[in-house]
C-alpha angles and dihedrals in degrees: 000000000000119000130215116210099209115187129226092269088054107250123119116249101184142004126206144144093230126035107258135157126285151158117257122222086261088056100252105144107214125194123224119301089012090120094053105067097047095215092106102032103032107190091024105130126205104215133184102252103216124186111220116218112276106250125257102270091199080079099040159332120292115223137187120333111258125201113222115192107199128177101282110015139002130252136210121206146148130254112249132196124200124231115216124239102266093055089040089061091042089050092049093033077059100049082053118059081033087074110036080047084061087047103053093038080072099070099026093106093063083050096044083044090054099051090045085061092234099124124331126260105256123239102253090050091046086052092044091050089048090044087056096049086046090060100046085049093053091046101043088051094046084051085047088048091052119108106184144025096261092047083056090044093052100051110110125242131278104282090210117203118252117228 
């Protein structure tokens, strides 16, 4: 596990997975397993350095990383900055039709093919194109149904036709 050496004021002055030496805010340069004993840097702490969980970006932006000591160990997150939701259903509204886009690119050709009269789409491309656009319709309208954030959160994801 990674460790966290916090000085007296609270801020972290290293991170590492071993002890090894290094040089606190004030300048003292301290060799490895210094800060164990106490008797140098009395009020150092050596604190389990723990990584939250990055947040879910389908409900904002991520920003810097930020350092939290807390009492007994110290965490490492990333800003985050909710988006509202209006911009949470446009994101997903997006992702959406992204994907059933990239979907659809794959069989254009035969369409394309087809209006050009060069031999017609056959049936089974014609239903999976309609099945796609089916299943960007249904989704689009359960985001649009959503009232919260957490209902937003709860729908399941796209089930996105086989060809």
């Amino acid at each position: 596990m990674q460790k966290a050496i916090v000085d007296p004021t609270g801020a972290v002055v290293s991170t590492t997975f071993e002890p090894r030496s290094f040089v606190t805010t004030d300048g003292l340069h301290c060799g490895s397993g210094v800060v164990f004993s106490g008797a140098v840097l009395p009020g150092y702490l050596w604190l389990d350095l723990v990584d939250e969980p990055p947040p879910d970006t389908r409900f904002g932006h991520i920003g810097a990383p930020v350092v939290v000591v807390e009492t007994d160990r110290v965490v490492r997150r990333r800003e985050f900055t909710p988006f509202s939701l209006h911009d949470a259903k446009a994101q997903f509204i997006a992702q959406c039709k992204s994907t059933a886009d990239s979907l659809l690119a794959a069989s254009n050709w035969k369409v394309i093919r087809a209006s050009e009269g060069v031999k017609p789409c056959d049936q089974a491309t014609i239903d999976y194109r309609s099945a796609i656009r089916d299943a960007s319709d249904a989704h689009e309208a359960a985001v649009l149904a959503c009232n919260t954030v957490e209902e937003l959160a709860a729908l399941p994801p796209v089930a996105w036709p086989h060809p």
